[in-house]
N, C-alpha and C positions, 0 to 999 in steps of 0.2 A: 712519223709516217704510219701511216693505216694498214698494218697488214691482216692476213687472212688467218682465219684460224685454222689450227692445227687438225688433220685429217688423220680421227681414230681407225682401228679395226672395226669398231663395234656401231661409229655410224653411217658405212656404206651401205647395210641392208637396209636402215629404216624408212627410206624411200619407197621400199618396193611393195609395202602396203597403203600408198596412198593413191586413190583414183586419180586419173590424169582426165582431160576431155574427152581423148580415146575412149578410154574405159568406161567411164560413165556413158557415151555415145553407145559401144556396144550395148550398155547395160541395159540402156533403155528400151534398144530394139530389139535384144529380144524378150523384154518383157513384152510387147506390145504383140510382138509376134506369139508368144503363147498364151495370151489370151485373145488374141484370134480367132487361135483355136480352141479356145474354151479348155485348157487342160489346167491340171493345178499344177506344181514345181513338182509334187511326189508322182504325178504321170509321165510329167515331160521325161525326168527323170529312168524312168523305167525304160519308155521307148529310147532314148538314147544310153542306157546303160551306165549312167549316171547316180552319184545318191540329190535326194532332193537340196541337202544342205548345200550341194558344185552350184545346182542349178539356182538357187538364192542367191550364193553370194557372187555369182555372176551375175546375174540383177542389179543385185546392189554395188557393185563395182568394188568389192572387197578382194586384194589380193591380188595372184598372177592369172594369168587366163593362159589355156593349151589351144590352140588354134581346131586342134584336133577333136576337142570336147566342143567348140563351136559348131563346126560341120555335122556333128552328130546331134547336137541340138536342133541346127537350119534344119537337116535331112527327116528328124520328127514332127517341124512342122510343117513340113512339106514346102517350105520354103523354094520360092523361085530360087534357079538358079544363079541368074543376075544377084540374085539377095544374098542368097547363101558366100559364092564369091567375093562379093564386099563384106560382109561381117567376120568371113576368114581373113579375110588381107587388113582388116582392124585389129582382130586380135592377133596378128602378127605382130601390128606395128604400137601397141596398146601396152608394152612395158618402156619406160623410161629408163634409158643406162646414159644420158649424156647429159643431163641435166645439172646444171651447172652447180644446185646446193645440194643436191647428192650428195658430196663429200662430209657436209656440213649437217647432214640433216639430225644425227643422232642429239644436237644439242638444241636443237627446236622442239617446242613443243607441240604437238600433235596438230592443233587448228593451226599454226604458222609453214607448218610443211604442207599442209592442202594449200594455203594461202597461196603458197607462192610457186607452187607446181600448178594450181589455175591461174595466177597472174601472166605464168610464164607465156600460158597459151591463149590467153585471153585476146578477143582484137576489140573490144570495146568493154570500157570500165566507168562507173556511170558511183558516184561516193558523195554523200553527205557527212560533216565532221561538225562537233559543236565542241572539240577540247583542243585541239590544235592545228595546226598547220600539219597536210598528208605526207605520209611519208615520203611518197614518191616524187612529192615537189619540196621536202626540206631543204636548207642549207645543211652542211655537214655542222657550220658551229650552232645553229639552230638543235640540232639531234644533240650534240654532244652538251647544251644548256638544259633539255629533258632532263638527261642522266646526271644530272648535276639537282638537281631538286631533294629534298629531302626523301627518303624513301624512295628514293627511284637513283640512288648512287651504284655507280658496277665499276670492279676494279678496273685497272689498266689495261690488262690482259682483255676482259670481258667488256671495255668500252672499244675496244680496237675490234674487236669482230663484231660488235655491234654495229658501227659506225662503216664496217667494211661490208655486211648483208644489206644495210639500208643502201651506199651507192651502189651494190651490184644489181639490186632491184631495180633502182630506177633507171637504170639502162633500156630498160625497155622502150623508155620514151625516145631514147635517140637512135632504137634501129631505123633500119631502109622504111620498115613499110611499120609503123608504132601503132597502138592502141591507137582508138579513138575513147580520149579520156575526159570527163564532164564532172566536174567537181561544184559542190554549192558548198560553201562556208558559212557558219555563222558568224557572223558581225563580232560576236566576241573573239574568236579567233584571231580574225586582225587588231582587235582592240588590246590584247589580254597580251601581257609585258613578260616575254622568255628569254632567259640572257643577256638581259640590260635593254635602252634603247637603239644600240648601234647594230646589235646581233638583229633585233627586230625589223631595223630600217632595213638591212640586208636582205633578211628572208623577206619581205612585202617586195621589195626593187626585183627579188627573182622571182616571184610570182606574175610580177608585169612583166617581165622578160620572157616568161615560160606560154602567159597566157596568148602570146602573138601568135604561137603556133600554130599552125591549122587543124591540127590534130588534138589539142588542150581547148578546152573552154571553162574558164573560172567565172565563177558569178558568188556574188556573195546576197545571204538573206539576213535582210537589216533587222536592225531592233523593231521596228516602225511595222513590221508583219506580223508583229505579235508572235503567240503562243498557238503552233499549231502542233496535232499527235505528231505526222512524221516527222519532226523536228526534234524528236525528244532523246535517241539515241542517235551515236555516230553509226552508218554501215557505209559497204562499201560491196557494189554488185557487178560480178565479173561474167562476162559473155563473148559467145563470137557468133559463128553464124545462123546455129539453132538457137530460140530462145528458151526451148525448153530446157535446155541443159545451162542455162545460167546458174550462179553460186550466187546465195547472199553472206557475207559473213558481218554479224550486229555485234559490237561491242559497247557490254556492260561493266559494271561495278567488278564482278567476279571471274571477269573474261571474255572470251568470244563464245557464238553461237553460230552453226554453220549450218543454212538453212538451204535446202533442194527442192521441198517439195512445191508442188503447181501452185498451189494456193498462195505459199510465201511468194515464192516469185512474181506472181500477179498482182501482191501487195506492193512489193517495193517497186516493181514499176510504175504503179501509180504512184507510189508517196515521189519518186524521184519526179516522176513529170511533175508532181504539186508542188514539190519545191522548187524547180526550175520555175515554176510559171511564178510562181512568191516571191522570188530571188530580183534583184537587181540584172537587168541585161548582162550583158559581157563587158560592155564601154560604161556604163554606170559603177558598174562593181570596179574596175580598174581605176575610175575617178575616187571609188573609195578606199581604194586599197593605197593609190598614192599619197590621199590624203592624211591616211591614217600612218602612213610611211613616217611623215611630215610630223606630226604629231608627236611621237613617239619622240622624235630626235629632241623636239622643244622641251621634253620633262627630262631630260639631263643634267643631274645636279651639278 
């Protein structure tokens, strides 16, 4: 049985530096609000009685925010009161204490606790993969057939919390109101043999079971589409109802890369649309996913 892992002293804090949607929401507006008004961070600053460094890394959503440092910022840029009000009752509610990997964060590393504190908030999640099957639609013996590969082994200890952060995560799919989640696969993905044929047969059979949902859409992009750029790294882009504050997070050879700024996110929205539009339907990609089910079971020695 899968239990949770152990809840140190040392990592209940490590949450509390990571930006939530909150935070980063505040961050944005009032950047936008000082330069409005044409001030730099070392003026806003001043007028609100502030050092420029509060006023940065309130921007950049770095940290805890004082409600109070808010209001003296609204109040320098003359900020409506409607404005000001709402950006105070944001950074009220813009620290996380009930977050469920809270407890857990100290043993994450630093791009997997943003990860999954914008998962949490996320209401639509839009992910392309060319190495495996997503996490948040694995089988549990699917996950635990990864960590089983050479170089990628973790003791007992460390495969039970592993195995217990991956289905806590994917919970999200079965709240009341879930993401609206869009995945495109590469063809290898379903083709490419993890844990035998019968672990395989299993994770593709819950992919067709997952992808009924009205809220999942799988599509997979064949071999037969060629070799296109956005196809060349797995990402995975997390949003809700601003799209300016969407997350990209691209994973490489040497790790992840967590990408915010306008520009990146106006990339991956196209590359996501270009693959979708490259990708097999929804009912084509399920014909191929069964098929490839099928397949797999036949090469059993």
């Amino acid at each position: 049985m899968t239990r949770p892992p152990k809840e140190t002293p040392q990592s209940r804090p490590a949450e509390e530096d990571e930006p939530t949607a909150r935070r980063r929401q505040l961050g944005f507006r009032l950047l936008a609000l000082r330069e409005q008004r044409g001030m730099t961070a070392e003026r806003a600053g001043e007028l609100a009685g502030l050092s420029k460094a509060t006023v940065s890394r309130y921007e950049r959503a770095k940290g805890n925010v004082r409600w109070g440092h808010v209001e003296m910022l609204c109040r320098a840029y003359e900020a409506p009161a409607e404005e000001r009000e709402a950006l105070v009752d944001l950074a009220k509610n813009s620290k996380v204490k009930d977050g469920w990997w809270v407890p857990y964060a100290g043993k994450l590393a630093q791009p997997m606790r943003l990860l999954i504190a914008v998962e949490d908030e996320a209401t639509r999640i839009s992910q392309h993969t060319v190495g495996v099957i997503p996490g948040l639609l694995q089988t549990m013996e699917y996950a635990r057939a990864i960590k089983a590969t050479p170089g990628h082994e973790l003791s007992d200890e460390a495969l039970d919390e592993y195995l217990f952060m991956r289905r806590r995560r994917q919970q999200i799919l079965d709240r009341a109101s879930p993401p609206r989640y869009q995945v495109v696969l590469d063809e290898a993905v379903i083709r490419r043999s993890v844990g035998g044929p019968d672990v395989m047969s299993a994770q593709l059979s819950y992919l067709l079971e997952r992808g009924h949902e009205p809220n999942i859409t799988i599509q997979v992009l064949p071999f037969s589409a060629g070799i296109c750029t956005a196809a060349v790294n797995s990402f995975i882009v997390y949003g809700g109802s601003d799209p300016s504050l969407d997350v990209t997070f691209v994973e490489n050879q040497v790790g992840t890369l967590v990408l915010e700024e306008d520009q990146a996110r106006k990339e991956f929205a196209s590359a996501i649309a270009f693959l979708r539009h490259e990708a097999l339907d929804p009912v084509s990609s399920a014909a191929m996913i069964a098929e490839a089910s099928k397949s797999h079971l036949r090469h059993r020695n």
